[in-house]
N, C-alpha and C positions, 0 to 999 in steps of 0.2 A: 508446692509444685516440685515435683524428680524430676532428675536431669533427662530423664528418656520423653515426657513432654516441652519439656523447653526446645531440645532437640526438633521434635514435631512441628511446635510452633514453629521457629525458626524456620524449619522445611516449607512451611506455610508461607511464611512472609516472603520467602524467597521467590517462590515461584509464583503469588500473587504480585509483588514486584516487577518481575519480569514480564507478565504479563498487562499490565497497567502499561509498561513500557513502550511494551508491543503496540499497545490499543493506542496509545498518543502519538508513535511513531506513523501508523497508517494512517491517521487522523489528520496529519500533517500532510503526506505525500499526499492526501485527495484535495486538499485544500491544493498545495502546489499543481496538481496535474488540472483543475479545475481554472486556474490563470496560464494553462501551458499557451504557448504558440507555434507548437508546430511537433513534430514527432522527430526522433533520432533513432537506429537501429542500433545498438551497437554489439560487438561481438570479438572474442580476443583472436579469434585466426582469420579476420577477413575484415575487409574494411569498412567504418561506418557508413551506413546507408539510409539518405536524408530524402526523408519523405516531401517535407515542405513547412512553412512557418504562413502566419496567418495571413503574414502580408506581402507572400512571396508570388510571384507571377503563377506558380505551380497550384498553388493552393483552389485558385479560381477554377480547376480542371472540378468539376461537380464530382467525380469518383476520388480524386484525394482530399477534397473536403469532408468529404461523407467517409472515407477509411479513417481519417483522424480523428473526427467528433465520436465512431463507434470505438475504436482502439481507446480514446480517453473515458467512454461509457463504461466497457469492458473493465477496465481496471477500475474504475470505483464499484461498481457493480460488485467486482470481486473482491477488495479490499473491503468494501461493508459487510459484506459476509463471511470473510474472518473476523471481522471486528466481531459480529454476532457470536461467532462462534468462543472464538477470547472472553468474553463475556457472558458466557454462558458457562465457561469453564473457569472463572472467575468466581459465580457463586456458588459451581459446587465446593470449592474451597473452605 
């Protein structure tokens, strides 16, 4: 093997890495956001903005139950289709 395939490899492994990484990391957050109890807004010029927790008086309001359970849908919904997509860009590798 020449050093301009090693190189390659290398190139490979690196960004197969990174992305294995990636897929475990979202893998994780949906596992977390899946035990979440309740939503937080937060944002660096304005103050956080607390939706409600599962077992907060607010929560019982039927439209902030129903905006939490879809906000937590939403995000795994979309994190599993990066995942897909990671993983699809994975084998082209």
């Amino acid at each position: 093997m020449d050093r301009k395939t090693l190189e390659y490899l290398e190139e490979r492994a690196k960004k197969a890495r990174a992305i294995v990484n990636r897929i475990e990391h979202l893998t994780i957050e949906i596992e977390r956001v899946k035990r979440t109890y309740g939503i937080e807004f937060c944002a660096l010029r304005v103050p956080n903005v607390r939706v409600g927790t599962w077992d907060d008086e607010k929560i019982k309001n039927q439209f902030t139950a129903e905006l939490v359970a879809n906000l937590v849908k939403v995000f795994i919904d979309l994190a599993l289709k990066e995942i897909r997509r990671l993983e699809a860009e994975l084998a082209e590798l």
